[in-house]
LUMPASE-542098 format. One line per 2 residues: for each residue y, x, z of C-alpha. Coordinates in pm, whole numbers, always signed. Example, Ala and Ser with C-alpha at 12.3 -4.5 7.8 and 13.67 -1.06 7.14 Angstrom:
LUMPASE-542098
-450:+1230:+780  -106:+1367:+714
end
This chain:
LUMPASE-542098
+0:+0:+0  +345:+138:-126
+586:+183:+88  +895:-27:+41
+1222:+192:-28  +1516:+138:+168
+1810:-102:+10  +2125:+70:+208
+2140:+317:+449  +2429:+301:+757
+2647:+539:+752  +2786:+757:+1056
+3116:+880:+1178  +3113:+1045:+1529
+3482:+866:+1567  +3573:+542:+1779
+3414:+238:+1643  +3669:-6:+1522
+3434:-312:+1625  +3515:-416:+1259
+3190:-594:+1093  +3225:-671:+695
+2955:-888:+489  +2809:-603:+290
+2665:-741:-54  +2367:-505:+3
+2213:-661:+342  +2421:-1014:+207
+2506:-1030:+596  +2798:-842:+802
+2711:-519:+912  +2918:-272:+1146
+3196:-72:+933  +3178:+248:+968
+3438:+513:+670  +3285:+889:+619
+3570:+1082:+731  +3745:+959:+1032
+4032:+647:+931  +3940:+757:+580
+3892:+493:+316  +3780:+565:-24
+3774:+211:-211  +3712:+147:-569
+3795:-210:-679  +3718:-300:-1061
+3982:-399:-1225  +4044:-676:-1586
+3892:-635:-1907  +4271:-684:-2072
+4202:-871:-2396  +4311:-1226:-2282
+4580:-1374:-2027  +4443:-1328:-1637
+4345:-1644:-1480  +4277:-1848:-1150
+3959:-1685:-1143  +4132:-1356:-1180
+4388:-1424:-862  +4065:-1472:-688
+3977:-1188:-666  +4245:-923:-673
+4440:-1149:-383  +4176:-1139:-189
+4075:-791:-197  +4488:-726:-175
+4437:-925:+173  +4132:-758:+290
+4322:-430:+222  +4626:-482:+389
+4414:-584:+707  +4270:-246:+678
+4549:-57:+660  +4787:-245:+802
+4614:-456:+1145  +4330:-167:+1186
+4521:+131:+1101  +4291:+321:+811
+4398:+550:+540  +4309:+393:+228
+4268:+557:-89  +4274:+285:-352
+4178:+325:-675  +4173:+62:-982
+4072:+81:-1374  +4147:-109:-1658
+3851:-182:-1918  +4063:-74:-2244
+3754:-48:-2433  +3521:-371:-2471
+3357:-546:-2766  +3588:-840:-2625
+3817:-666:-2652  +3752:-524:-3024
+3636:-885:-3138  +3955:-993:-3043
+4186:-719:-3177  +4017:-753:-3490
+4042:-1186:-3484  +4399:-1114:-3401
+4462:-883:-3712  +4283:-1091:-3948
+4404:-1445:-3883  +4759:-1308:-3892
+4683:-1108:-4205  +4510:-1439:-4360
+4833:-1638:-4253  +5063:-1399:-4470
+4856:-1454:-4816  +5012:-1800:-4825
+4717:-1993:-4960  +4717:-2316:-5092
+4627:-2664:-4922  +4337:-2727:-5069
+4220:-2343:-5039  +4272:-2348:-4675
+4093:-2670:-4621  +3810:-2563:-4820
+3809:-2202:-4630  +3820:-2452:-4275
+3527:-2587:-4419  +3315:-2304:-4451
+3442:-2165:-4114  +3318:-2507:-3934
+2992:-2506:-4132  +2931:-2086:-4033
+3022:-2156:-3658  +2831:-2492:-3599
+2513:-2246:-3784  +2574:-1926:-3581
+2668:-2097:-3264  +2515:-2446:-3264
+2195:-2384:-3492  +2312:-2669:-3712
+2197:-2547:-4060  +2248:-2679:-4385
+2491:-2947:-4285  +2656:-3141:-4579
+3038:-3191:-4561  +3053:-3532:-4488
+2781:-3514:-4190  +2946:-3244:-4036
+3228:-3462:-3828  +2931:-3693:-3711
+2672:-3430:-3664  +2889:-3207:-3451
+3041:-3520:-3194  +2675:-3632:-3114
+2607:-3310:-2994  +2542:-3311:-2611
+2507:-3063:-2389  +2614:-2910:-2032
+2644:-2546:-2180  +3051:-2438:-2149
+3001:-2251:-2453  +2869:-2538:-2700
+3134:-2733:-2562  +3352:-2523:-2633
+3258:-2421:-3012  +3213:-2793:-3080
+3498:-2862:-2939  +3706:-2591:-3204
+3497:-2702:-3476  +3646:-3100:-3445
+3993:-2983:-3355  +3982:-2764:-3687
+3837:-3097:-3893  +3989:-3335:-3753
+4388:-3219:-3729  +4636:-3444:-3809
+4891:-3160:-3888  +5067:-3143:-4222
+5173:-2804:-4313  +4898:-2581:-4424
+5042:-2305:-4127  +4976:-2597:-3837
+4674:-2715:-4014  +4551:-2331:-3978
+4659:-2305:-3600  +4446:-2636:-3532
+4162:-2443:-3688  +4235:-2102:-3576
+3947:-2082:-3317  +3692:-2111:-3589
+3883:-1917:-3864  +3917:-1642:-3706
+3536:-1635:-3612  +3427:-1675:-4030
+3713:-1427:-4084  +3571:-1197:-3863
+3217:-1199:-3976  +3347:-1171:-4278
+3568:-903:-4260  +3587:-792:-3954
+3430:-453:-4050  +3706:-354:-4264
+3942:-329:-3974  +3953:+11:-3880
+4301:+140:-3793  +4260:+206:-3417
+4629:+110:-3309  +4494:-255:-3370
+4279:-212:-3097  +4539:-60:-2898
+4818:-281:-2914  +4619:-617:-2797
+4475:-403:-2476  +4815:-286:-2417
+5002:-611:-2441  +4743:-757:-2239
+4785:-509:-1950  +5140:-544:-1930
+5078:-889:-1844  +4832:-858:-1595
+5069:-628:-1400  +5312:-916:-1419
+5062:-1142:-1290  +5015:-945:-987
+5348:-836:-918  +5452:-1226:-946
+5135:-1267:-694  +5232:-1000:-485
+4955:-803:-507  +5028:-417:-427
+4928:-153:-685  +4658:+119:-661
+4740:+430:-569  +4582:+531:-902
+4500:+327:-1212  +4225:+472:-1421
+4225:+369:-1845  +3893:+392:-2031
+4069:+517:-2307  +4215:+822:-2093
+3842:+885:-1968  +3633:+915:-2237
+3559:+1332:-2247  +3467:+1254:-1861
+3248:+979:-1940  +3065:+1179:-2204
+3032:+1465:-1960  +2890:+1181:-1721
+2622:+1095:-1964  +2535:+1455:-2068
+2429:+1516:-1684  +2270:+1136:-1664
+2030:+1319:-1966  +2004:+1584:-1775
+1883:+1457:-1487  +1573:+1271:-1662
+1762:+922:-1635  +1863:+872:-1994
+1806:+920:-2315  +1976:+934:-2661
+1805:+666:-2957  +1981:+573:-3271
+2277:+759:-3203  +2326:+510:-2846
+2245:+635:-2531  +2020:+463:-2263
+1930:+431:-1918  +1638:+445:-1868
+1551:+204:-1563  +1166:+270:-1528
+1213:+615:-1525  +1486:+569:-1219
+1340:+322:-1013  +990:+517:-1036
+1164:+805:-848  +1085:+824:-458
+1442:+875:-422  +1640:+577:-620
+1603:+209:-652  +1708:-35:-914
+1867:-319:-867  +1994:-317:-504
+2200:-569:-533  +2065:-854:-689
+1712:-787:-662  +1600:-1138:-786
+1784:-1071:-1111  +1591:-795:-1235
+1409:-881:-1558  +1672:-1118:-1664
+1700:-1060:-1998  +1985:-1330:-2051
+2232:-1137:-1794  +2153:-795:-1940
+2218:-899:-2299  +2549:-1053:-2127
+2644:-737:-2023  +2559:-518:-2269
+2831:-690:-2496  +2842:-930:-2785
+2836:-620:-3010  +2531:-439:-2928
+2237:-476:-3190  +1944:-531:-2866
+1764:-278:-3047  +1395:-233:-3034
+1442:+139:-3023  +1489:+123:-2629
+1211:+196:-2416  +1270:-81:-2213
+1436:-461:-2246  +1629:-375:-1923
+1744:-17:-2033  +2175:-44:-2051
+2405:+166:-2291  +2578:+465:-2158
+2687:+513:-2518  +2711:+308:-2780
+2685:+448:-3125  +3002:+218:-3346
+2922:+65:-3637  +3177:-32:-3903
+3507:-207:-3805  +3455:-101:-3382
+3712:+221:-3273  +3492:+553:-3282
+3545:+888:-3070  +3314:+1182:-3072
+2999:+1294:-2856  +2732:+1490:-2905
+2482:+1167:-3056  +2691:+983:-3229
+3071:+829:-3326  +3082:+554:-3034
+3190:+449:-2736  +3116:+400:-2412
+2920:+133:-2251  +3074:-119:-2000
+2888:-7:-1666  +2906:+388:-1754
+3336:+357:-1746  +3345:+235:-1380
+3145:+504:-1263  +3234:+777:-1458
+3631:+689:-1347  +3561:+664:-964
+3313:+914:-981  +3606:+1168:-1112
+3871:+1040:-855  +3677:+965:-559
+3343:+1184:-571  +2969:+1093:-496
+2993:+868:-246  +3256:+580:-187
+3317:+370:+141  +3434:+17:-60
+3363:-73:-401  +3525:-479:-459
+3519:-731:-720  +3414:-1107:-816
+3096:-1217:-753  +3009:-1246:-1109
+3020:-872:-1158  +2741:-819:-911
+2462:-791:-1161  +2430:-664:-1391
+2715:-482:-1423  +2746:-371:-1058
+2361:-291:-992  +2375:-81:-1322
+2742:+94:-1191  +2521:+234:-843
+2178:+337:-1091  +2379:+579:-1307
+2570:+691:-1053  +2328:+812:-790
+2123:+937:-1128  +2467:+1110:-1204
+2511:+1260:-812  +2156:+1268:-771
+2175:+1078:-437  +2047:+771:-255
+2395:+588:-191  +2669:+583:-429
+2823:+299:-242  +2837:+233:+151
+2974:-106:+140  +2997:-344:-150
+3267:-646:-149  +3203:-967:-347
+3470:-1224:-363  +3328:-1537:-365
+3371:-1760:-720  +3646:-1992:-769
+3627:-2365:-883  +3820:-2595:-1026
+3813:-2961:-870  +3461:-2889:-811
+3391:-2783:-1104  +3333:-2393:-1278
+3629:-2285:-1438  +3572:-2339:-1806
+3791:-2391:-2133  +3534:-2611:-2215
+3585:-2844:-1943  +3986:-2784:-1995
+4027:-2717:-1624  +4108:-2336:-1752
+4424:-2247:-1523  +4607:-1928:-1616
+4787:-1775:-1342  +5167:-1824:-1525
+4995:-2172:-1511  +4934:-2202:-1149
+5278:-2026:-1077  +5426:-2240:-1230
+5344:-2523:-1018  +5308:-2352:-713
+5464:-2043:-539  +5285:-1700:-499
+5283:-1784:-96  +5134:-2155:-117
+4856:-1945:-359  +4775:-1702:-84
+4801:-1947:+178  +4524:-2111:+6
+4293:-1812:-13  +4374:-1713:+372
+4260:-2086:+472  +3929:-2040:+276
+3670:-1741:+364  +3668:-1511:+93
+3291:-1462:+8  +3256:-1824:-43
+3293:-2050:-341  +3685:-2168:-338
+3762:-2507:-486  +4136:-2481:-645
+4228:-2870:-612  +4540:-3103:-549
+4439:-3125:-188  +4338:-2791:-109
+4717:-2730:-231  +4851:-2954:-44
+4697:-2819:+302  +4849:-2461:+195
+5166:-2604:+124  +5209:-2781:+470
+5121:-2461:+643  +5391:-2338:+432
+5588:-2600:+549  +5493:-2548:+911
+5581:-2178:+914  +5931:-2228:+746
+6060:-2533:+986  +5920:-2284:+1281
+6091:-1930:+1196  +6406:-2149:+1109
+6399:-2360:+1482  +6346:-2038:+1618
+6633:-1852:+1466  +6845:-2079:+1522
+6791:-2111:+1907  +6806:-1657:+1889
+7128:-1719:+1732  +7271:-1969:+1979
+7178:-1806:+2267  +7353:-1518:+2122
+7642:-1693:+2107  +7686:-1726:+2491
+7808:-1559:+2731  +7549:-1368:+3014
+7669:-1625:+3251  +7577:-1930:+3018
+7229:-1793:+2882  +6874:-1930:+2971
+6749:-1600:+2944  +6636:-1556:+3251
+6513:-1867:+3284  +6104:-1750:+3289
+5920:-2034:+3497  +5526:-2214:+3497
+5654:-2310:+3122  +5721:-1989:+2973
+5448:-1767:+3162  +5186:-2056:+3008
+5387:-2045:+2687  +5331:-1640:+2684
+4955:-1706:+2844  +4831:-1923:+2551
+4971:-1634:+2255  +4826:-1396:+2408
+4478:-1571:+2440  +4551:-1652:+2064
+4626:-1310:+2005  +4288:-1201:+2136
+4127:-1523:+1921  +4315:-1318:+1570
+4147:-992:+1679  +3811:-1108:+1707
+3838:-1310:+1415  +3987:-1017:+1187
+3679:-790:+1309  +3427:-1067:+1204
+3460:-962:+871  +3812:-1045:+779
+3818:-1437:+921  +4128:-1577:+797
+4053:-1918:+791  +4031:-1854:+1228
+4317:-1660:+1226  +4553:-1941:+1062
+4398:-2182:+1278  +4502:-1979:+1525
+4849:-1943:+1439  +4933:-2271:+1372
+4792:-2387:+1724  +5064:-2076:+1828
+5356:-2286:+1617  +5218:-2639:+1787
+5231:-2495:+2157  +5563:-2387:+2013
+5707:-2673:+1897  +5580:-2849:+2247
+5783:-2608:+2396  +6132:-2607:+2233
+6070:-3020:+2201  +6028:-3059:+2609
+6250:-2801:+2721  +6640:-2904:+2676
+6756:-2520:+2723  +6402:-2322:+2586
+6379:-1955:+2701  +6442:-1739:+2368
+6191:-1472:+2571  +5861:-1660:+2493
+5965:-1790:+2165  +6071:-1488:+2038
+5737:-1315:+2124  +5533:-1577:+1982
+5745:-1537:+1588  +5736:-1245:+1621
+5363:-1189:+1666  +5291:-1498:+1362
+5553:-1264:+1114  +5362:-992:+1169
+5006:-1158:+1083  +5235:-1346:+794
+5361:-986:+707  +4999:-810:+676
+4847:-1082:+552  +5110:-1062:+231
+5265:-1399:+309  +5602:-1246:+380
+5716:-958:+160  +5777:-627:+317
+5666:-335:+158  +5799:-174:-191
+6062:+74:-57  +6051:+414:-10
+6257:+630:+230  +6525:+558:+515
+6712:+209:+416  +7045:+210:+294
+7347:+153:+473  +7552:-125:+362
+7854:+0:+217  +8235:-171:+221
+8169:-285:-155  +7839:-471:-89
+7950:-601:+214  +8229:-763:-28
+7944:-902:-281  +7781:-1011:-10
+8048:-1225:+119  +8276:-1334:-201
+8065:-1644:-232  +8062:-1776:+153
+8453:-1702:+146  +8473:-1869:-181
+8245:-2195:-108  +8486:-2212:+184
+8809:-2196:+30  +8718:-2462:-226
+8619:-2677:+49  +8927:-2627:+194
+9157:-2695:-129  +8975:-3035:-176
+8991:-3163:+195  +9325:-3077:+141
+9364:-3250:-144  +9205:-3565:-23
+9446:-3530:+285  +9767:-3546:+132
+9664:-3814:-157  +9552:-4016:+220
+9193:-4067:+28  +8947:-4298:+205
+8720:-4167:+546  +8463:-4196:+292
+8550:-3945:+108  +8525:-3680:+298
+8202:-3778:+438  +8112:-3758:+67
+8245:-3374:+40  +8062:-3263:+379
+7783:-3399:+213  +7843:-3228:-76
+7904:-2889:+84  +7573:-2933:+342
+7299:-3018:+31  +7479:-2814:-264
+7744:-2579:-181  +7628:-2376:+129
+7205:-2455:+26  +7277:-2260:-282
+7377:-1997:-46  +7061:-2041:+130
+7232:-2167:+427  +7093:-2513:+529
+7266:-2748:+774  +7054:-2988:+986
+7279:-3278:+1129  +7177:-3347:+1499
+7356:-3549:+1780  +7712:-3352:+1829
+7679:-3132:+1641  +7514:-2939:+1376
+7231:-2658:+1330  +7265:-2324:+1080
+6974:-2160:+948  +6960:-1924:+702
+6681:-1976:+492  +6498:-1846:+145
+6737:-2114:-66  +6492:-2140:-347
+6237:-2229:-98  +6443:-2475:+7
+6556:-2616:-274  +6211:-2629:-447
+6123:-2837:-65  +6406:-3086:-139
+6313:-3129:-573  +5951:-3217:-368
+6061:-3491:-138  +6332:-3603:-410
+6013:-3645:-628  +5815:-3797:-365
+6080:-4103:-266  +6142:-4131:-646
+5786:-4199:-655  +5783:-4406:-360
+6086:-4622:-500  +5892:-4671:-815
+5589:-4789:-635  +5837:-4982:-427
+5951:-5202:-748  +5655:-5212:-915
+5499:-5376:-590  +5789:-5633:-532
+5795:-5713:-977  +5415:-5789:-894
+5494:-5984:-581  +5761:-6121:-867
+5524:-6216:-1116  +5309:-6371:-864
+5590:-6594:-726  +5688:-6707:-1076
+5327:-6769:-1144  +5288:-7025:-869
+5586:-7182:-930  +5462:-7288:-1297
+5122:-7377:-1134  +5317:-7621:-863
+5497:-7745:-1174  +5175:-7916:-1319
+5120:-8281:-1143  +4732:-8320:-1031
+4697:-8601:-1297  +4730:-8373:-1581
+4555:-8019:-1461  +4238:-8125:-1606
+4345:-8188:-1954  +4553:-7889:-2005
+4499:-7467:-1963  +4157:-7358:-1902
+4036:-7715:-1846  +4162:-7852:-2158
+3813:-8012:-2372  +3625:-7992:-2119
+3638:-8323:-2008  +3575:-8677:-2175
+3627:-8953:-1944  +3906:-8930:-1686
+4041:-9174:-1329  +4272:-9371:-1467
+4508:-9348:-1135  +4469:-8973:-1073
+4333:-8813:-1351  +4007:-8710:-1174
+3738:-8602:-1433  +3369:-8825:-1462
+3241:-8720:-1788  +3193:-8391:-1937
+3258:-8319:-2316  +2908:-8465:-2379
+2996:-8794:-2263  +2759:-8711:-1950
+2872:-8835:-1594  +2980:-8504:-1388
+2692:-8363:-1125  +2829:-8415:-748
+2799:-8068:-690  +3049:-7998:-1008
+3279:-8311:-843  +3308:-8187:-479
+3418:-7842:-635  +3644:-7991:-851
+3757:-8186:-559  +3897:-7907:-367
+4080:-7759:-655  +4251:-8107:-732
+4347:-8158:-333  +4463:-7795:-368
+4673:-7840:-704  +4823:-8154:-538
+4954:-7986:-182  +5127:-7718:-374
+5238:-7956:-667  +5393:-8135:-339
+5567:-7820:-214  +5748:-7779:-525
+5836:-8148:-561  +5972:-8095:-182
+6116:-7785:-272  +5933:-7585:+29
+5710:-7372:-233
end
């Protein structure tokens, strides 16, 4: 009987534990964390494939993993060395580039109506064969053929889908009639000449562009840069270098030009094992294909079906750079660890990313690179971020639930985002939804209308003289007060070592803000002592959590200088002055009391909230916070929004009640006598009462059943009470 080989091994550091436990993908359970080299953390997170615009899925993951690393560095005090790449080089990334090209190349040549409706044609007819095995399909079964299909794969969804919007556009000119069928013209263009397209700055320029706006993304989500950002393109001499000594070391070999890894050989060695990850997935040919790449011919010329490419030898219309087996390129896993191999060495303390990466392309990242270092543990603690859902459902263009992150943003702030992810635990599944949102943005809310309320009593209390102060005032309220934060306090720290709890620690917080609120609401002159302990402890959780802004600078700050103090005043002094020209304008033209009411309105939810100073009217007099004004004002569109809707449902509820009214009121009209020979009744009946009108006889002639007379009964006894309130005029 074989002995089993060891998934992970613990590693050691003579230092002080930290008490810190993280869910380690390797034991999928938290373990104690323990760095190499003191408060020393080496971290590699992978970063986008740039050939497309970053999405919700995307913000997932690198705000989480921003989170999780401010903790680190910023609650438990390590030294992190953080290191990112970008995937420049992908058959994504290529099919795209060369899409791109063609479609806008095929858009210059001007063709005809009739020539671009016949080249739609052929594009719906190669897609629905390549994609949806529909073969042979005549022109006028296509349409029909292609909306029966049914199926709960994203991907047929998603090419039927393209295929109908390309047949079925109601566009006129032939350039929008091309757009609606740009999905599957660019797929026939490709195939068809997609290996003419060879000039490599094609390839560069989409990867580029794409980058750029992924570093938007995560400035605009406040996600803090790597201290170094690694480029596939930058690394390819290493990452041959890094496949010459995978050879070496009897791990891979070189067919066709590509170069493999050769799994058997690996996991056969006493001193590796494949697959650490995701053990279950081994074998599954699906995933591998997956990760190999569109691009890659699955040749039969590997030794075995789950053998990966270290180097891929490029065929005809794919960018080419030299090694000693062919003109290629690299494979996907081999760029990861050839990059944080170079930066960080043979063994790393963190390696992050989404959940989806784990295998294959993060079981085949730690194979090559213990083949490369020839050791047993490339990787001490791997970090999955759980997968993010929309509504419930995957995140899928298919499904058109596909949420951009310029998308989200622009719905929601960069703060209500995070506040999202800190309320859910970031290994599990997140569901993105309307009411998810709406929980982030009342914490939001909570945490604003606290810091301001506590500002404002700082600044009040400021205002008097030692004599007149509560400050000393520090009695059974204030010591409990101080007792329950720091019980919470303890609560956060326990809850940040059991692997990075965040959902506990904002529960936490807010019950801080609630004992808080008790506070200042009971107490008529509220101790600033207890209070101000109690902010100050939720800003700094707020500040290393991300939620408030505070790094970026570098260096001593900068004094404020005559000339800025000006800027920053002009626009107070000027708000103020213009208030005071019209009240004294309204003074000497003796204009109504209304009217100024209507100014100090004016200047209290315009004037000074564009200044981000809001006013809060309370009995004798008024409250001054300063406050983030677009915050503000964004809070004010919202409840503007939400009593406009409220008003709306408010008349639509009283037309209904309306329309009701009016409706009985032609019902009373109609006397008893007549009800059954008109409306709904009307030919129903033969033979009627000759003093009230009662039916006896159906259209048949038949005399009416008794059961059909008593029900008729009530509704004529009915008609007649409120035929008598409208004769009466009590209706």
């Amino acid at each position: 009987m074989t002995q089993e080989k060891p998934i992970w091994f613990a590693p050691k550091n003579e230092k002080e534990p930290s008490g810190l436990q993280v869910k380690n993908s390797f034991k999928n359970e938290k373990v104690p964390f323990v760095p190499q080299q003191g408060k020393l953390i080496k971290w590699y997170s992978c970063g986008p494939t740039v050939y497309d615009a970053a999405h919700m899925g995307h913000a997932r993951t690198y705000i989480t993993f921003d989170i999780i690393r401010r903790i680190l560095e910023d609650y438990f005090g390590y030294d992190i060395y953080y290191v990112m790449n970008i995937t420049d080089i992908d058959d994504k990334i290529i099919i795209r580039a060369r899409q791109k090209y063609l479609f806008d190349e095929y858009l210059k040549k001007n063709v005809t109506l009739e020539e671009l409706k016949s080249d739609i044609m052929e594009a719906a007819k190669f897609v629905a064969e390549k994609y949806l095995n529909l073969k042979d399909l005549k022109q006028n079964e296509l349409i029909e053929k292609i909306s029966a299909i049914i199926s709960e794969d994203p991907k047929v969804l998603m090419h039927k889908k393209s295929i109908l919007a390309g047949l079925t556009s109601k566009s006129q000119t032939p350039v929008e009639i091309a757009e609606a069928a740009k999905d599957i013209l660019t797929y026939w263009l490709d195939d068809k000449m997609g290996a003419s397209v060879t000039d490599i700055k094609i390839f560069r320029d989409l990867s580029v562009h794409w980058e750029k706006e992924f570093m938007k993304d995560m400035e605009l989500l406040n996600v803090l840069p790597s201290d170094v950002l690694t480029r596939v393109s930058e690394y390819v001499p290493e990452i041959v270098d890094f496949v010459q000594k995978v050879i070496d070391h009897g791990f891979a070999y070189e067919a066709d030009g590509s170069v493999y890894f050769d799994t058997q050989a690996f996991d056969k060695d006493p001193n590796h094992s494949y697959c650490k990850l995701k053990p279950s997935a081994k074998g599954n040919v699906k995933l591998m294909e997956e990760g190999e790449g569109s691009l890659s011919s699955h040749t039969s010329s590997k030794k075995s079906p789950a053998d990966f490419a270290l180097w891929k030898k490029s065929k005809p219309g794919e960018p080419a750079w030299n090694s000693p087996w062919s003109q290629g390129r690299p494979g996907w896993h081999v760029e990861c660890s050839a990059m944080a191999g170079d930066v960080l060495g043979s063994c790393l303390d963190i390696h992050s990313g989404g959940i989806d990466l784990c295998f294959p392309h993060h079981d085949n990242e730690l194979a090559q690179s213990e083949g490369f270092f020839n050791n047993k543990q490339w990787v001490n603690y791997f970090l999955h971020a759980g997968h993010l859902h929309i509504e419930g459902q995957k995140m899928s263009k298919s499904l058109k639930n596909f949420i951009t992150i310029r998308e989200a943003l622009a719905k929601y702030s960069s703060r209500q985002i995070r506040l999202l992810f800190l309320l859910h635990s970031w290994s599990d599944v997140l569901d993105y939804k309307e009411s998810s949102m709406k929980e982030a943005i009342n914490v939001e809310q909570t945490l604003f209308n606290f810091f301001s309320n506590v500002q404002t009593i700082i600044r009040e209390v400021s205002l008097l003289d030692i004599s007149q102060n509560n400050d000393h005032d520090f009695r059974k309220k204030e010591k409990d007060l101080v007792e329950f934060l720091l019980d919470r306090q303890s609560d956060i720290h326990e809850a940040l070592c059991d692997s990075f709890n965040t959902p506990l620690v904002m529960r936490a917080l807010l019950d801080i803000i609630s004992q808080c609120n008790v506070y200042m609401k009971e107490t008529p002159k509220p101790s600033v002592y207890p209070l101000k302990k109690s902010a100050d402890f939720v800003t700094r959780i707020c500040k290393i959590f991300g939620v408030i802004e505070t790094r970026g600078t570098i260096g001593f700050p900068v004094q404020t200088s005559s000339s800025s103090l000006e800027e920053s005043l002009i626009p107070y002094l000027n708000t103020l002055a213009d208030y005071r020209d019209k009240i004294r304008d309204l003074a000497i033209n003796n204009a109504d009391s209304k009217q100024y009411l209507i100014l100090s309105d004016k200047l209290r939810d315009e004037d000074l909230l564009n200044l981000g100073v809001l006013l809060e009217d309370r009995d004798g007099s008024t409250k001054v916070k300063l406050v983030d004004k677009d915050f503000v004002v964004k809070m004010r569109q919202e409840k503007k929004q939400r009593d406009e809707e409220r008003e709306r449902n408010k008349a639509l509820v009283a037309a209904e009640k309306e329309r009701k009214k009016q409706e009985k009121i032609e019902k009373a009209k109609i006397s008893p006598n007549e009800m059954f020979k008109i409306g709904d009744y009307k030919d129903l009946f033969s033979k009627f009462d000759e003093t009230k009108g009662f039916p006896t006889h159906d259209n048949k002639g038949e005399e009416l059943a008794k059961s059909k007379t008593k029900k008729l009964r009530k509704e004529f006894d009915a008609q007649l009470k409120l035929h008598d309130q409208y004769i009466n005029g009590t209706l």
